[in-house]
Structure formats: C-alpha cells, structure tokens
Biopython code that builds the backbone (N, CA, C, O; Angstrom):
import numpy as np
from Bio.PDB.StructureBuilder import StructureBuilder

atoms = [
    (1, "UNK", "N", (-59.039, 49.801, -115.957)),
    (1, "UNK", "CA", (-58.242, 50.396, -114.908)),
    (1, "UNK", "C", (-58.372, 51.907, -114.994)),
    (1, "UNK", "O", (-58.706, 52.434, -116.056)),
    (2, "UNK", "N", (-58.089, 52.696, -113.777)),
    (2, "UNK", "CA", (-58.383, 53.996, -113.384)),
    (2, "UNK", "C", (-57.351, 54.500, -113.273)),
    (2, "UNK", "O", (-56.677, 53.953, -112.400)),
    (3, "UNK", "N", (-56.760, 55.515, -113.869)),
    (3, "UNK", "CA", (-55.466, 55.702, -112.968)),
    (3, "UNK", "C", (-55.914, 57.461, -112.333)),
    (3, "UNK", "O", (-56.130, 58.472, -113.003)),
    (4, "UNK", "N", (-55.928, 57.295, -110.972)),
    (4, "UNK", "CA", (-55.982, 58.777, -110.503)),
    (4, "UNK", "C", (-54.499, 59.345, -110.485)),
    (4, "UNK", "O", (-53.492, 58.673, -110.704)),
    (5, "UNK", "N", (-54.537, 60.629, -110.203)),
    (5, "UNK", "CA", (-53.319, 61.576, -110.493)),
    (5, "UNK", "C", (-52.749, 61.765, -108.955)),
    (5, "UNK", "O", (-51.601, 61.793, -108.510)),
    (6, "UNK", "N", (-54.033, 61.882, -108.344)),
    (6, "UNK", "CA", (-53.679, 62.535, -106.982)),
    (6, "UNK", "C", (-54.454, 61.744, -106.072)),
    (6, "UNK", "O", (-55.521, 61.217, -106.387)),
    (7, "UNK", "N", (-53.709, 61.630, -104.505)),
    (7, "UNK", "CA", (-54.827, 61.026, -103.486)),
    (7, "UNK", "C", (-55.610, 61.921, -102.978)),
    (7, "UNK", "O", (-55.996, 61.567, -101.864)),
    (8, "UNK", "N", (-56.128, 63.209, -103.395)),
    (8, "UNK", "CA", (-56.746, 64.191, -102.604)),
    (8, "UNK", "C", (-58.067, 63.699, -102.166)),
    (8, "UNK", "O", (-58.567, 64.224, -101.170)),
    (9, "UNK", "N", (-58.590, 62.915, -102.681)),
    (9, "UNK", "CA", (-60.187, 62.087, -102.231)),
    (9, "UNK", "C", (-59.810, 61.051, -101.608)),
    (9, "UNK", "O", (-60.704, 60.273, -101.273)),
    (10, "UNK", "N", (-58.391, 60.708, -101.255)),
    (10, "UNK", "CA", (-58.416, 59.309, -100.842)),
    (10, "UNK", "C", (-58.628, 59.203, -98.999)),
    (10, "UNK", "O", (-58.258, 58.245, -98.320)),
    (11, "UNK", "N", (-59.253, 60.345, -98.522)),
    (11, "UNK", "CA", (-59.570, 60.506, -97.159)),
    (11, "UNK", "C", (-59.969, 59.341, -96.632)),
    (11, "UNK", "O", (-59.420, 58.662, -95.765)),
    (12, "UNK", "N", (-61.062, 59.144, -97.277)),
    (12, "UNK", "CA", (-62.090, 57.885, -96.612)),
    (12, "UNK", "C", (-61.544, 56.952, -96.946)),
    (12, "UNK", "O", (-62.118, 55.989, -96.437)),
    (13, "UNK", "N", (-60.662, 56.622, -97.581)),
    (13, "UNK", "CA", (-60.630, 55.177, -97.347)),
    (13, "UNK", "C", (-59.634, 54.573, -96.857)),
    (13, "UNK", "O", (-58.536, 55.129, -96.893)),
    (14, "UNK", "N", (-59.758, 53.494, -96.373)),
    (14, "UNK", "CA", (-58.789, 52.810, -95.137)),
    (14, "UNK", "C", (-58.042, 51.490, -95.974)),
    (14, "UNK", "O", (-58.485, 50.417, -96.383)),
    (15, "UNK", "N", (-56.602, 52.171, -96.015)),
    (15, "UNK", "CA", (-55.426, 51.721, -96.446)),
    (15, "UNK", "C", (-55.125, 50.863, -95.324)),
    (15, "UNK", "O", (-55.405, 51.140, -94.158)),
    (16, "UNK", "N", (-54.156, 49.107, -95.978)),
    (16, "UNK", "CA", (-53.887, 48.308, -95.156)),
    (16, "UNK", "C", (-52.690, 47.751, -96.263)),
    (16, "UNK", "O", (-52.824, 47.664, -97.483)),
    (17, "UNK", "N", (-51.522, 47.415, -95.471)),
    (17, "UNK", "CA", (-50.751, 46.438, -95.670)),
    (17, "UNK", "C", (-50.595, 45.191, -96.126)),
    (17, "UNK", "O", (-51.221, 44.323, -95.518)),
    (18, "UNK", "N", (-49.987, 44.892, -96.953)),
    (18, "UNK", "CA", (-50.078, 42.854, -96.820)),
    (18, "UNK", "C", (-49.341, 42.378, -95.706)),
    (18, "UNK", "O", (-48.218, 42.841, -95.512)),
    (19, "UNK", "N", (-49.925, 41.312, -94.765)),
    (19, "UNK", "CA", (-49.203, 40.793, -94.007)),
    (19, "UNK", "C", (-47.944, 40.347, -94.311)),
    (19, "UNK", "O", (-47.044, 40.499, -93.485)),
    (20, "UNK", "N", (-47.683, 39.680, -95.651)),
    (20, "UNK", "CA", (-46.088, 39.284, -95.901)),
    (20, "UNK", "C", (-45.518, 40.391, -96.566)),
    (20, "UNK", "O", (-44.914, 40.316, -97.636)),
    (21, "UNK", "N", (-45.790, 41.781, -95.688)),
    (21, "UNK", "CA", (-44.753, 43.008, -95.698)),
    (21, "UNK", "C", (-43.609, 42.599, -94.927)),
    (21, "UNK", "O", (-43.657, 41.782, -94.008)),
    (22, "UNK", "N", (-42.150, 43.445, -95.503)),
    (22, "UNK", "CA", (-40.874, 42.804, -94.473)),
    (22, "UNK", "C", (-41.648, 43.958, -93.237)),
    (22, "UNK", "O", (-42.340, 44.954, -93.450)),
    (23, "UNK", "N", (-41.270, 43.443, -92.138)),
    (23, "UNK", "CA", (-42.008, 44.403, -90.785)),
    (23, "UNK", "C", (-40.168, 45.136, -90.399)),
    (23, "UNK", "O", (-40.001, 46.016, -89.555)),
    (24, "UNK", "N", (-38.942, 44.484, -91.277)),
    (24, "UNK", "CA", (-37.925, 45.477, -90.569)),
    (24, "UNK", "C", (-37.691, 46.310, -91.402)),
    (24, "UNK", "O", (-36.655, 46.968, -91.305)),
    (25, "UNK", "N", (-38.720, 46.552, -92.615)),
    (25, "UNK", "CA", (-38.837, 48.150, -93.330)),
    (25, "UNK", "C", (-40.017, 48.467, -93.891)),
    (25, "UNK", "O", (-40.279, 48.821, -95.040)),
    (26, "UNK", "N", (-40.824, 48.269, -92.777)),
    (26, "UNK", "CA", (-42.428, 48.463, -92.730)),
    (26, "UNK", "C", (-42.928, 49.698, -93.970)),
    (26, "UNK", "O", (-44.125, 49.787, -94.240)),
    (27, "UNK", "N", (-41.973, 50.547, -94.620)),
    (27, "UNK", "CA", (-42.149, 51.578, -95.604)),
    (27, "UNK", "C", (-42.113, 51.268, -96.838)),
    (27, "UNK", "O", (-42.643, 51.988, -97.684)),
    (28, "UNK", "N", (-41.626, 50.405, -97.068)),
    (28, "UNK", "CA", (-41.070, 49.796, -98.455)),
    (28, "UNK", "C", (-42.236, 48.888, -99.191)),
    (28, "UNK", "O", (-41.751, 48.117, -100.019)),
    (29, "UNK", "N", (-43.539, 48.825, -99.076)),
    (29, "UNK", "CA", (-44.994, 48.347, -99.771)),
    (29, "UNK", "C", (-45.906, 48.892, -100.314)),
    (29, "UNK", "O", (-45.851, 50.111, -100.153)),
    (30, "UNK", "N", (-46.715, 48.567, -100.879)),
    (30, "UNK", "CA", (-48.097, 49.225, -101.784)),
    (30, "UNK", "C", (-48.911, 49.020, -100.332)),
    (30, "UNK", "O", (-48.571, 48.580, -99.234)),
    (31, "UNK", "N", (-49.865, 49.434, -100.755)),
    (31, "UNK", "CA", (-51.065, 49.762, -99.795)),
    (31, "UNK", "C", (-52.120, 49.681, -100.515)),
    (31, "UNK", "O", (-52.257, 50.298, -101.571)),
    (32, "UNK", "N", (-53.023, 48.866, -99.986)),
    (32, "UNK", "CA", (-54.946, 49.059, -100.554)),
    (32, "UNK", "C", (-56.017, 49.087, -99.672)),
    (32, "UNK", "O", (-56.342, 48.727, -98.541)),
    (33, "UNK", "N", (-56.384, 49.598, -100.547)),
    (33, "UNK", "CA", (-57.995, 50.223, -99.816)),
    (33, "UNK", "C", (-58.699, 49.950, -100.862)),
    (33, "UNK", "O", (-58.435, 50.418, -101.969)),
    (34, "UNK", "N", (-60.005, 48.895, -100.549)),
    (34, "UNK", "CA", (-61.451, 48.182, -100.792)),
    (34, "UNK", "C", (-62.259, 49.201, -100.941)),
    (34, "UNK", "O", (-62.097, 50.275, -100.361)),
    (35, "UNK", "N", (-63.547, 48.847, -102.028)),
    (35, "UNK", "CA", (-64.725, 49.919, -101.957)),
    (35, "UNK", "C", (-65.657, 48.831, -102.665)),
    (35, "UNK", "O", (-65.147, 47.801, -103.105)),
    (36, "UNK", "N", (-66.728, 49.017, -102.748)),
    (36, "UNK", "CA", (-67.671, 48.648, -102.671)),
    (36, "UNK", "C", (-67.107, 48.197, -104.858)),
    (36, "UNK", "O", (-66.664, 47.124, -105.268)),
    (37, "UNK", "N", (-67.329, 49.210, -105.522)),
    (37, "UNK", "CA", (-66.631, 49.583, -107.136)),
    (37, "UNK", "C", (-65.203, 49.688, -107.458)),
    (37, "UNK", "O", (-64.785, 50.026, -108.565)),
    (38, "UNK", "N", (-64.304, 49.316, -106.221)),
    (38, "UNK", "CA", (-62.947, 49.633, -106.834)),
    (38, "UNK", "C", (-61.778, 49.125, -105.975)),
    (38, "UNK", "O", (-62.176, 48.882, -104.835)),
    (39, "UNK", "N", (-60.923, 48.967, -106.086)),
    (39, "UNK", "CA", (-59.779, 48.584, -105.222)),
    (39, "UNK", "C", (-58.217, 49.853, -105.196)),
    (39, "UNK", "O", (-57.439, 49.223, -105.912)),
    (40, "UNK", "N", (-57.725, 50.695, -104.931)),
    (40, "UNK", "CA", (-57.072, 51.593, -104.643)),
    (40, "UNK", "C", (-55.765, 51.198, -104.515)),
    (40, "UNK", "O", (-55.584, 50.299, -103.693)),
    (41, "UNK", "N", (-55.311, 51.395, -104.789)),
    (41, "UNK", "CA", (-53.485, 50.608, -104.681)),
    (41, "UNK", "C", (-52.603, 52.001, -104.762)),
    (41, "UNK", "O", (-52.858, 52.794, -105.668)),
    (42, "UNK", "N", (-51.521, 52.301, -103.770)),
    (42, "UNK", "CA", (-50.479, 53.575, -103.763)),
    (42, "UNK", "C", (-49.433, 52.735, -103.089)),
    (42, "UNK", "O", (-49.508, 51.632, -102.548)),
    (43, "UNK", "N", (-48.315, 53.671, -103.297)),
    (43, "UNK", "CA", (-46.667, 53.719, -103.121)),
    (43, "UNK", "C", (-46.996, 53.567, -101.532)),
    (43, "UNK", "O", (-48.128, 53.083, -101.519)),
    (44, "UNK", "N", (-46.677, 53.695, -100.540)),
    (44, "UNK", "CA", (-46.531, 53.604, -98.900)),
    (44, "UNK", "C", (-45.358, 54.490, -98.640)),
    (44, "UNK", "O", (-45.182, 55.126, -97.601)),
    (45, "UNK", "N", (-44.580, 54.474, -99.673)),
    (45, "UNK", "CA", (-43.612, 55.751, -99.095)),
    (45, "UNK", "C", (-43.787, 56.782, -99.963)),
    (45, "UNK", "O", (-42.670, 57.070, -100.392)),
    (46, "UNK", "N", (-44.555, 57.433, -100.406)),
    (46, "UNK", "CA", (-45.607, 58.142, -101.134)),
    (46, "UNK", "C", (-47.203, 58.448, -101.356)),
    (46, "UNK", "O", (-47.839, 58.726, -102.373)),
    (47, "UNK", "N", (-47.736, 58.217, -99.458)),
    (47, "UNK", "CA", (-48.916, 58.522, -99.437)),
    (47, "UNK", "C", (-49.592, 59.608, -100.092)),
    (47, "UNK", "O", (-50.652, 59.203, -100.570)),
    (48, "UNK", "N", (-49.413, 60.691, -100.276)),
    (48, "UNK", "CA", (-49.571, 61.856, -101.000)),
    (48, "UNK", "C", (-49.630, 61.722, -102.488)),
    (48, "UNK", "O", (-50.102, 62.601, -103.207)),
    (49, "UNK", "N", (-49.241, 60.837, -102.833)),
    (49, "UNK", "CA", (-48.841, 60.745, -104.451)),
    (49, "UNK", "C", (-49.840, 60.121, -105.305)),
    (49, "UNK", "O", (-50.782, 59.677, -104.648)),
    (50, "UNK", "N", (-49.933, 59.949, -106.534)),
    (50, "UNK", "CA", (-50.891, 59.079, -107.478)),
    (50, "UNK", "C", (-50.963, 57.806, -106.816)),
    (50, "UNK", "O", (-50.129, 57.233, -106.115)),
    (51, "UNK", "N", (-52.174, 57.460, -107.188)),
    (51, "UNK", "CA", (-52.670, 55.938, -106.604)),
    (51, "UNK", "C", (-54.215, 55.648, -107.534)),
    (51, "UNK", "O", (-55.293, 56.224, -107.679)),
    (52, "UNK", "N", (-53.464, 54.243, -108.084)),
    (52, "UNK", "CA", (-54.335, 53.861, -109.086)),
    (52, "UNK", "C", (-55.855, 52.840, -108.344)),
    (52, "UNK", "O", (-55.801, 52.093, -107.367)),
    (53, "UNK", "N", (-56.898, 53.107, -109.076)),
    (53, "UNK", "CA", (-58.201, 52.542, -108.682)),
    (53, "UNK", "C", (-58.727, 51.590, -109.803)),
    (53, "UNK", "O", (-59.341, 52.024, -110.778)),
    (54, "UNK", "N", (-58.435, 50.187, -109.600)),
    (54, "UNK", "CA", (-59.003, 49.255, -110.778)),
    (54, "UNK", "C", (-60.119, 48.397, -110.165)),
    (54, "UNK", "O", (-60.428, 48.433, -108.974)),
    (55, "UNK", "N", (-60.757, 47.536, -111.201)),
    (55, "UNK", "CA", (-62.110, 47.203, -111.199)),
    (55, "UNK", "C", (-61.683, 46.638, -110.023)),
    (55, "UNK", "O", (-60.544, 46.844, -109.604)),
    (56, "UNK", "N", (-62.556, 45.880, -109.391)),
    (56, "UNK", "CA", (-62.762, 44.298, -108.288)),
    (56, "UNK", "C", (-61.799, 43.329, -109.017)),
    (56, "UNK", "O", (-60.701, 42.912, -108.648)),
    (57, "UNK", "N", (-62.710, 43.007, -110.487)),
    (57, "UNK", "CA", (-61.985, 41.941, -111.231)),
    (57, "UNK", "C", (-60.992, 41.930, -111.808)),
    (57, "UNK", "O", (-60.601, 40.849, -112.249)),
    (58, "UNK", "N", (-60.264, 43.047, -112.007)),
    (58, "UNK", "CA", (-59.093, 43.809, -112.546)),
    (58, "UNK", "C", (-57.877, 43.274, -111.193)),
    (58, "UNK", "O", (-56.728, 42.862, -111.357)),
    (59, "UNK", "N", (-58.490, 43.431, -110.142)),
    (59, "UNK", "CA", (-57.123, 42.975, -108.948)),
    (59, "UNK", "C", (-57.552, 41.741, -108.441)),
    (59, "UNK", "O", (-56.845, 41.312, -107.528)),
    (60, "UNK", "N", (-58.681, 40.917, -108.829)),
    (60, "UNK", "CA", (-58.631, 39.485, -108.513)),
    (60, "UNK", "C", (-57.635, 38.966, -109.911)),
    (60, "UNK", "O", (-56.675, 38.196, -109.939)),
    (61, "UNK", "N", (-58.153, 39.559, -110.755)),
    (61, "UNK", "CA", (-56.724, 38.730, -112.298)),
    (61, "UNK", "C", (-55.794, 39.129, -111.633)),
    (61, "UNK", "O", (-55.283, 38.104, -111.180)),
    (62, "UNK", "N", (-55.072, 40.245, -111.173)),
    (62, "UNK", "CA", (-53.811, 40.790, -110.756)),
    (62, "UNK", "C", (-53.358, 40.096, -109.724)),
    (62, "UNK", "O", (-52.148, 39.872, -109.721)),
    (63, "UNK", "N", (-54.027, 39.676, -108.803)),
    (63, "UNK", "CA", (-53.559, 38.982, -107.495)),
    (63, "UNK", "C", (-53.593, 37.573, -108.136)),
    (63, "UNK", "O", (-52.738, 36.881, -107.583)),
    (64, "UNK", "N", (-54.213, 36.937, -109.026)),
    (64, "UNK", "CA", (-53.942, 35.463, -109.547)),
    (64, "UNK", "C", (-52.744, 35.288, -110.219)),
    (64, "UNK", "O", (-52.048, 34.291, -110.027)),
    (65, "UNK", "N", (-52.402, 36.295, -111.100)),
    (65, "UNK", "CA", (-51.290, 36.452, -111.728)),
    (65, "UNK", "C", (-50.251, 36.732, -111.048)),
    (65, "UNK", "O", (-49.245, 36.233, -111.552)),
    (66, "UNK", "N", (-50.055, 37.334, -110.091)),
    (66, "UNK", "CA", (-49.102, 37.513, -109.177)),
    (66, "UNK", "C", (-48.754, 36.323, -108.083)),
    (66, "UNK", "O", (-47.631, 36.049, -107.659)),
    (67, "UNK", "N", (-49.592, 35.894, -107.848)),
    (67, "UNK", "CA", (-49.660, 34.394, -107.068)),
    (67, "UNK", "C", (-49.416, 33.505, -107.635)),
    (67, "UNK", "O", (-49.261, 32.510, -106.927)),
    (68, "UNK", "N", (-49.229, 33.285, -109.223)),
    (68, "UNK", "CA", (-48.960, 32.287, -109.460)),
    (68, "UNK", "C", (-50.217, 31.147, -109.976)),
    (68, "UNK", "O", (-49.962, 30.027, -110.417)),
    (69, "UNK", "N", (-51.198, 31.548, -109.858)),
    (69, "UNK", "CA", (-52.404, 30.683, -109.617)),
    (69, "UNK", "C", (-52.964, 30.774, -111.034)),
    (69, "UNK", "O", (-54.007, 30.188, -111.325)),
]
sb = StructureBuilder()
sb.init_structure("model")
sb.init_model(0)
sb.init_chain("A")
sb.init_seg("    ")
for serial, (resi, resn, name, xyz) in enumerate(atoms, 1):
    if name == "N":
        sb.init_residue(resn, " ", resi, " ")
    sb.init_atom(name, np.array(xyz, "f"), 0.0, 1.0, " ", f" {name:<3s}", serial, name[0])
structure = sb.get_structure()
C-alpha cells in the first residue's frame, strides 16, 4: 500500500462513487479512481486531502474482506 499525503496529482483521474452510497447525503463516502497500477481511494468530503493508492490486489483482498466473501 501507498499512502500519498496530498491529491495534488490526482487531476487525471476520474473519481466515482459506490452505487450503494445513501443518495440523501451523497457527501458522506470514499471515492475511487482505477489506473492501469493502482486503485486511489479519498474522503468525498475531503477532496483536497490525502488519498491513499494500493496495489489492484491490495483492493480486490479489501473489497473481499469487506464483502464478506
């Protein structure tokens, strides 16, 4: 795992929601953005802020573990 300090490079890349965000406080989620080497994860009510970059396989374990699976 990566942990960046700052999003100042995080221009390019295109942050998305999870669909089972609550939509009546659309602010209150993480956010990721895909890359080819990395997966990007930040606060949503803290775009500006640190946002960590872990492997591919680092957030497929994380999303299994979190799912339950």
């Amino acid at each position: 795992m990566i942990r960046e300090t700052s999003a100042e490079d995080g221009s390019e890349l295109r942050w998305f929601k999870s669909s089972y965000s609550d939509s009546s406080n659309s602010n209150e989620c993480v956010e990721v953005a895909t890359m080819l080497d990395a997966v990007h994860v930040r606060d949503s009510k803290n775009v500006e802020g640190p946002q960590l970059a872990l492997t591919r396989q680092a957030w497929a374990d994380f999303v299994a573990h979190a799912s339950g699976s």
